[in-house]
C-alpha positions as CSV (number, residue, x, y, z in Angstrom):
1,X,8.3,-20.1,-1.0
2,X,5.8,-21.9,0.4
3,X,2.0,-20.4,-0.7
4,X,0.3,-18.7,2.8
5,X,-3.2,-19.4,3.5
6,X,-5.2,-16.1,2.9
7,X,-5.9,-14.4,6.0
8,X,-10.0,-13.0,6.7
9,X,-11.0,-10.1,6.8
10,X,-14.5,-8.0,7.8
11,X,-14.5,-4.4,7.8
12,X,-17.8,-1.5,8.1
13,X,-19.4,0.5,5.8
14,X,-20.6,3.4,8.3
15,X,-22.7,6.2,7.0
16,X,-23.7,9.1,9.1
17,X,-24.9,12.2,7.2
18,X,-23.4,10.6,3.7
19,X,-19.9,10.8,5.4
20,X,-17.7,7.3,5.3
21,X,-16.4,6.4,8.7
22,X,-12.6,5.8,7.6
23,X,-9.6,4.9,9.8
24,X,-6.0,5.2,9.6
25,X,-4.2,1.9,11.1
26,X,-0.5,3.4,10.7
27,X,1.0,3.9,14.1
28,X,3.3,6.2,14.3
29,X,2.0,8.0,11.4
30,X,4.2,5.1,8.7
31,X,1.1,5.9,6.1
32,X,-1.8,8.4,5.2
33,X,-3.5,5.5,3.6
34,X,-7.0,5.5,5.2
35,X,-9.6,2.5,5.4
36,X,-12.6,0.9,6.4
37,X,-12.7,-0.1,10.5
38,X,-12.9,-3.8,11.1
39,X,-9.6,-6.5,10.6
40,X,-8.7,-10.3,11.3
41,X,-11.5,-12.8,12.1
42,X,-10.8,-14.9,14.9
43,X,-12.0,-18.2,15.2
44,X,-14.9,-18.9,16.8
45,X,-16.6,-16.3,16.6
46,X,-19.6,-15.2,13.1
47,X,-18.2,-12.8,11.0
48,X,-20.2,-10.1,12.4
49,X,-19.2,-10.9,16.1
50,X,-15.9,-10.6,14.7
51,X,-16.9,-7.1,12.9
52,X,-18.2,-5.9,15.9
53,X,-15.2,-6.7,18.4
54,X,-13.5,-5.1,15.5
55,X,-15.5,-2.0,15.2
56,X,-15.3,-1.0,18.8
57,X,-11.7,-1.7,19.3
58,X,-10.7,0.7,16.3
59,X,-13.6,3.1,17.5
60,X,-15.4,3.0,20.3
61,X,-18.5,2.3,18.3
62,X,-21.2,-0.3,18.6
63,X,-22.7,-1.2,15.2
64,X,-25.6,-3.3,13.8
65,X,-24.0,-5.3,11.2
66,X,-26.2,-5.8,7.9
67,X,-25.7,-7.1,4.7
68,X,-22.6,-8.0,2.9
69,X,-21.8,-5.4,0.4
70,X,-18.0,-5.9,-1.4
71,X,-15.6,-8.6,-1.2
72,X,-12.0,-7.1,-1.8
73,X,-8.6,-9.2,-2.4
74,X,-5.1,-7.6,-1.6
75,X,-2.0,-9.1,-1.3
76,X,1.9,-8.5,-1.2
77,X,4.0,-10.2,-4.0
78,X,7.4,-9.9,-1.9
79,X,5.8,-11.4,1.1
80,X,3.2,-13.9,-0.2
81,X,0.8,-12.0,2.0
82,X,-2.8,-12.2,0.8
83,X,-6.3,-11.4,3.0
84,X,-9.3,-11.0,1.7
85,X,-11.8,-8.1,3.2
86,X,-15.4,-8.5,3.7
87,X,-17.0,-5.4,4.1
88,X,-20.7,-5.2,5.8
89,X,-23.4,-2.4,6.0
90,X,-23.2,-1.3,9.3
91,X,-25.3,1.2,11.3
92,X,-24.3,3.1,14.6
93,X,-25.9,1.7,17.9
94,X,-24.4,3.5,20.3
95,X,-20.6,5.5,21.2
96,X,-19.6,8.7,20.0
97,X,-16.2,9.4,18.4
98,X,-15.1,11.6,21.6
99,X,-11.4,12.4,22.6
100,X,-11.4,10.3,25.1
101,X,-11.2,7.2,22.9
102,X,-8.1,4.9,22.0
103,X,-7.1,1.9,20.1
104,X,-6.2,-0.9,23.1
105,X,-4.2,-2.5,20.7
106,X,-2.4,1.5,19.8
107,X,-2.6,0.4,15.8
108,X,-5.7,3.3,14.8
109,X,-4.2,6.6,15.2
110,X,-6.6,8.5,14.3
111,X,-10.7,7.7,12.7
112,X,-12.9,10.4,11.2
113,X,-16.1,10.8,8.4
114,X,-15.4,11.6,5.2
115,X,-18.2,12.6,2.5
116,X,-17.4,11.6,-0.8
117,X,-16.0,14.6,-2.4
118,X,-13.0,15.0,0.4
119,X,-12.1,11.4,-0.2
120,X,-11.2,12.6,-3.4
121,X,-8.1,14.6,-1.7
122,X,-7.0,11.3,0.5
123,X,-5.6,7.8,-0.3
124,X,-7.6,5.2,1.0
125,X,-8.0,1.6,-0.1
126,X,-9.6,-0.5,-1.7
127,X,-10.0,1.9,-5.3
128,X,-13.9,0.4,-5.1
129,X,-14.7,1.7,-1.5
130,X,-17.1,5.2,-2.4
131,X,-18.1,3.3,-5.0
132,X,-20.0,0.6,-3.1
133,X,-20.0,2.8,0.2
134,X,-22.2,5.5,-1.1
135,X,-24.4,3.5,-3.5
136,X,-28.1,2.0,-2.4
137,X,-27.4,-1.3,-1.1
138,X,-28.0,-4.1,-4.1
139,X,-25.8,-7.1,-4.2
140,X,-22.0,-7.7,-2.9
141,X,-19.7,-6.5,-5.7
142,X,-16.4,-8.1,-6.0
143,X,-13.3,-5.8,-6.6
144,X,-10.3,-8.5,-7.6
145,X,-6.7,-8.9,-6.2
146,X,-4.8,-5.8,-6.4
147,X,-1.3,-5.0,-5.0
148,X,-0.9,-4.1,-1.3
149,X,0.0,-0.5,-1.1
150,X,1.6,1.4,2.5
């Protein structure tokens, strides 16, 4: 199998009353895994343009994006997939998570805040993600390759 180029990433850490914005991008409900907002960078465009586009897309949120706080690896061993996840500091600028929202590209199905002790009852990814969401911002933390998980 020919090696795959890895595929970028950027993704939001959003704190609103020490509750983690979190989304689940299973349509269809395929997977209760939870994560971060945010997805593929398009060329072109910075990385936090490309956070931004993504942030609103998956919640109807504008964000201020700030500084870099985790770089995450994943990949799939069957597949060769691999994308690695830049995840940003991010603060709310304006939107509201109303009813009236949804996905234009129908992957989200649903987005909510978590504070830290519930996330202890869901599966989210990456392992690292309270860790770094809910500490003061310091440096970017790296959390190596780990396994794709649905």
């Amino acid at each position: 199998m020919k090696p795959r180029l890895p595929r970028l990433a950027t993704r939001a850490l959003i704190l609103r009353d020490d509750r983690l914005l979190l989304v689940n991008a299973y349509p269809g409900g395929v997977s209760d895994l939870w994560c971060a907002p945010g997805g593929g960078v398009e060329a072109g465009a910075s990385l936090p343009d490309n956070l931004r586009r993504e942030v609103h897309e998956e919640t109807g949120l504008s964000v201020a994006v700030g500084p870099l706080a985790l770089v995450n690896e994943f990949h799939d061993p069957a597949t060769g997939f691999h994308q690695i996840d830049l995840y940003f500091r991010c603060e709310i600028t304006g939107g509201t998570l109303d009813d009236g929202w949804r996905d234009p590209e129908n992957v989200v199905t649903d987005r909510r805040f978590f504070a830290r002790e519930e996330m202890t009852a869901i599966r989210f990814k990456p392992d690292s993600l309270p860790k770094v969401a809910f500490a003061p911002p310091g440096p970017a933390l790296y959390d190596p390759l780990e396994e794709i998980v649905r």
